[in-house]
C-alpha positions as a Markdown table, in Angstrom:
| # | Residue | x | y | z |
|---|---|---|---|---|
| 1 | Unk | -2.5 | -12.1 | 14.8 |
| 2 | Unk | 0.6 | -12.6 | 12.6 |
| 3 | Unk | 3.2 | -10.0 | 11.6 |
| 4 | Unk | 4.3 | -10.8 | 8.4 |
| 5 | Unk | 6.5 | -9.3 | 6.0 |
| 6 | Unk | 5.5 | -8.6 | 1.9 |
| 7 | Unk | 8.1 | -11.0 | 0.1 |
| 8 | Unk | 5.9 | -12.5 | -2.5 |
| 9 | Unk | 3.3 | -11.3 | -5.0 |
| 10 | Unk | 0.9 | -13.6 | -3.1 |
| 11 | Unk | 1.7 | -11.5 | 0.3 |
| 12 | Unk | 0.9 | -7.9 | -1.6 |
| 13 | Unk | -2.6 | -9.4 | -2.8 |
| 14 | Unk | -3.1 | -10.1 | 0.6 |
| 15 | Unk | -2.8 | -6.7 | 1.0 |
| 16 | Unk | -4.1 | -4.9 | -1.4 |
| 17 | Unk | -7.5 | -4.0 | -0.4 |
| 18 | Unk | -6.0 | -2.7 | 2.8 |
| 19 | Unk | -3.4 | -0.4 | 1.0 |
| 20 | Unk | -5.9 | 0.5 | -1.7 |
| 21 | Unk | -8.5 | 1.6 | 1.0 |
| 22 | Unk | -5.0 | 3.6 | 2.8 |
| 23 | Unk | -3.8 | 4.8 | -0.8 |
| 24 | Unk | -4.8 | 7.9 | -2.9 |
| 25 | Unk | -2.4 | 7.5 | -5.4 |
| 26 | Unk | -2.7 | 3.9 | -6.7 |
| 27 | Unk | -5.0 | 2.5 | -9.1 |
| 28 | Unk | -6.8 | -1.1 | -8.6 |
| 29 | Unk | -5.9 | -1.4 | -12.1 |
| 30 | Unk | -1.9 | -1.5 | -11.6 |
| 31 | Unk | -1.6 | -2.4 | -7.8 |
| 32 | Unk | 0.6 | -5.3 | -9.0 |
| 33 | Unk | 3.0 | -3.4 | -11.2 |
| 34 | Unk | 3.3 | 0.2 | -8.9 |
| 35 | Unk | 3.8 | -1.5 | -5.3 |
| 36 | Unk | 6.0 | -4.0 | -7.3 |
| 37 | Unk | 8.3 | -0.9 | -8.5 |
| 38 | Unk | 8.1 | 1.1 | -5.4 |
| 39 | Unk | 9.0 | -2.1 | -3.3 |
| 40 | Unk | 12.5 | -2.3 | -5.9 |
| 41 | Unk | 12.9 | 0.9 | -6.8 |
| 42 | Unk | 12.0 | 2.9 | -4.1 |
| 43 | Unk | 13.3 | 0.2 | -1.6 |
| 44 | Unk | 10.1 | -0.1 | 0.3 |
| 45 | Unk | 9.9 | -2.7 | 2.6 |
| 46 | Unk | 5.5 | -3.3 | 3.3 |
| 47 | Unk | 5.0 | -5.4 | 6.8 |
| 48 | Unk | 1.4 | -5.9 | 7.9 |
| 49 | Unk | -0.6 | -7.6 | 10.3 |
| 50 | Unk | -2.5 | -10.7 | 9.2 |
| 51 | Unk | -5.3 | -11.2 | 11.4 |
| 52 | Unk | -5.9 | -15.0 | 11.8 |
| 53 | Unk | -9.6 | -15.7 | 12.0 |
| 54 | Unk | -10.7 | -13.0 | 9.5 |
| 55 | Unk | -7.8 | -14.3 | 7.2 |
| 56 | Unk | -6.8 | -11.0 | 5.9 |
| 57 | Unk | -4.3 | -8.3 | 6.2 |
| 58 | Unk | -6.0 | -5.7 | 9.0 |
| 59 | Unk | -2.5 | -3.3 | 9.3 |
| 60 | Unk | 0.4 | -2.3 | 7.6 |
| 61 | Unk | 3.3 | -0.7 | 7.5 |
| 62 | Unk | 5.4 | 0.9 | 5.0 |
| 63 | Unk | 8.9 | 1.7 | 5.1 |
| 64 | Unk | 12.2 | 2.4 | 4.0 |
| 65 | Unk | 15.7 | 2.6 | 5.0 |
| 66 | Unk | 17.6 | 5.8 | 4.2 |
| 67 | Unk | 20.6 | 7.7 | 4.9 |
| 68 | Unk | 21.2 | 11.2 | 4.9 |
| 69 | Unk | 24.0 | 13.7 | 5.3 |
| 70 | Unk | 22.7 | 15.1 | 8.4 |
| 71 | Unk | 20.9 | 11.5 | 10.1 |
| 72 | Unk | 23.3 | 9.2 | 8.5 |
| 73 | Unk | 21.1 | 5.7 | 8.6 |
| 74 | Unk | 17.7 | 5.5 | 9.6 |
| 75 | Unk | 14.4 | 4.4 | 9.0 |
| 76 | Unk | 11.9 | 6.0 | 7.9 |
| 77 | Unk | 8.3 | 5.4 | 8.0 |
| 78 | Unk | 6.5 | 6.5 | 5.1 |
| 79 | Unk | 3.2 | 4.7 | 6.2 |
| 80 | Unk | 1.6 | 3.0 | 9.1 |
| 81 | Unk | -2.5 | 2.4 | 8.5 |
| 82 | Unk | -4.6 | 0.0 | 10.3 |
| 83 | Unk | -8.3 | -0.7 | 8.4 |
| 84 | Unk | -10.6 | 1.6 | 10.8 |
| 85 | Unk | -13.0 | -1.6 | 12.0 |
| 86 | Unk | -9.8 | -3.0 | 13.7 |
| 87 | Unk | -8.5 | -0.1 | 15.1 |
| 88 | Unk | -8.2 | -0.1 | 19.1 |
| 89 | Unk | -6.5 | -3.5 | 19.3 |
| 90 | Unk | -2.8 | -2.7 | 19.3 |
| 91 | Unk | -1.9 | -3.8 | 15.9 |
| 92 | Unk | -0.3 | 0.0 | 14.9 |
| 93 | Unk | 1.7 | -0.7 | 18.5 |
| 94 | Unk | 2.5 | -4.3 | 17.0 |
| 95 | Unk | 3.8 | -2.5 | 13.8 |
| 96 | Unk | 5.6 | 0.4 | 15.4 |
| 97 | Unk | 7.5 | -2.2 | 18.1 |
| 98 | Unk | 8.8 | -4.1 | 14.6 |
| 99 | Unk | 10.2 | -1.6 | 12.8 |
| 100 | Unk | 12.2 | -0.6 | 16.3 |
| 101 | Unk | 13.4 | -4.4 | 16.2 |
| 102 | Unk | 14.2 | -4.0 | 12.5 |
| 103 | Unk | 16.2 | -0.9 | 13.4 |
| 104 | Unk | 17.8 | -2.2 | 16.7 |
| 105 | Unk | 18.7 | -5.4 | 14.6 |
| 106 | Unk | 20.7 | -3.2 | 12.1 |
| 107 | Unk | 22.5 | -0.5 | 14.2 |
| 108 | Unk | 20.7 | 1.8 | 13.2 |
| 109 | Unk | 19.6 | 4.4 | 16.2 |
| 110 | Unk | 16.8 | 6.4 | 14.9 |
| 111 | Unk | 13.1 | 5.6 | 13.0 |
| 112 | Unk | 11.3 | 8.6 | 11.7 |
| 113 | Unk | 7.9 | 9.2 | 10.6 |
| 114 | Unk | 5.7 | 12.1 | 9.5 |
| 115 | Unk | 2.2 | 12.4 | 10.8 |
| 116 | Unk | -0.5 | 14.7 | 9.9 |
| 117 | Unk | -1.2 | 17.2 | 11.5 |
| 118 | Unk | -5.2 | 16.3 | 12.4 |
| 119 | Unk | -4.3 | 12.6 | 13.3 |
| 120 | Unk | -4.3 | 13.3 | 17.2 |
| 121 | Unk | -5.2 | 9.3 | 18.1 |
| 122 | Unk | -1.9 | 8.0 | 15.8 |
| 123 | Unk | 0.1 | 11.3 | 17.1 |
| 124 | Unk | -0.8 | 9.1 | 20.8 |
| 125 | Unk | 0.6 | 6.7 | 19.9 |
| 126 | Unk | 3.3 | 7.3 | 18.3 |
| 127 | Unk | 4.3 | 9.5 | 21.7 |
| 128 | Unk | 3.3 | 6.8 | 23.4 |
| 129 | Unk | 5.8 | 4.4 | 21.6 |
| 130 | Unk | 8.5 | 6.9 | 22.3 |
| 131 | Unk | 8.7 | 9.5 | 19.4 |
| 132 | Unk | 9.4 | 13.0 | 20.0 |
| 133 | Unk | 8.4 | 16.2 | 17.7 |
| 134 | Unk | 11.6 | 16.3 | 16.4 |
| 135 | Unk | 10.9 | 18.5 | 13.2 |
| 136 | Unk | 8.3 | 20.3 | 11.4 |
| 137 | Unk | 7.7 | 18.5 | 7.8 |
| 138 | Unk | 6.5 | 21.5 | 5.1 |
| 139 | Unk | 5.2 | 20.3 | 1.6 |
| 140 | Unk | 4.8 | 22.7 | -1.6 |
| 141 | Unk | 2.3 | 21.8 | -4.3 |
| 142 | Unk | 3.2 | 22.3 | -7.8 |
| 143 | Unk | 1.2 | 22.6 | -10.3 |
């Protein structure tokens, strides 16, 4: 196992089936171009796990850093998905304990995530990893 970081066009391919199997909202048809914009734009940083014998990416992690008026700096994880036949093996754990490193490594004193609200097995983890139910995250659909 390998935690690596997307930095290349070459890295994302390695991804992409992973983030297209994770993703409702991208096409196969402009992976390239929308993760591309999001990673500039949007200041996503991607970081997955590449798993060594299989020779693709098994887990990733999406996430940004952003400061508000009432957090100041933080990170916030927008995504953390591991591809379900290598679930179990501590790769979301691998993810999570980067991120803290990434934070720790900048100051900054606080990573946040959403989760939904039927994921009880990442919900686990993520307790187990230290986060507390901090907030309640409410979403309005418009048409």
């Amino acid at each position: 196992m390998e935690i690596r970081t997307v930095s290349t066009e070459a890295d994302l391919m390695i991804c992409k089936d992973l983030i297209l199997g994770f993703s409702k909202n991208i096409s196969e048809k402009n992976f390239l171009k929308e993760v591309k914009f999001m990673i500039k734009n949007d200041s996503l940083n991607i970081t997955y796990v590449y798993d060594t014998n299989e020779h693709r990416a098994v887990a990733f992690v999406g996430f940004r850093f952003i400061r508000t008026l009432r957090t100041g700096l933080i990170i916030n994880i927008d995504d953390l998905y591991t591809d379900p036949m290598y679930r179990g093996r501590g790769y979301g754990a691998a993810l999570l304990e980067h991120v803290e490193q990434e934070a720790m490594a900048c100051g900054i004193s606080t990573v946040h995530l959403d989760s939904g609200a039927p994921l009880k097995p990442a919900q686990r983890l993520y307790q187990n990893k230290g986060f507390n139910i901090v907030s309640q995250h409410l979403a309005l659909e418009v048409s």
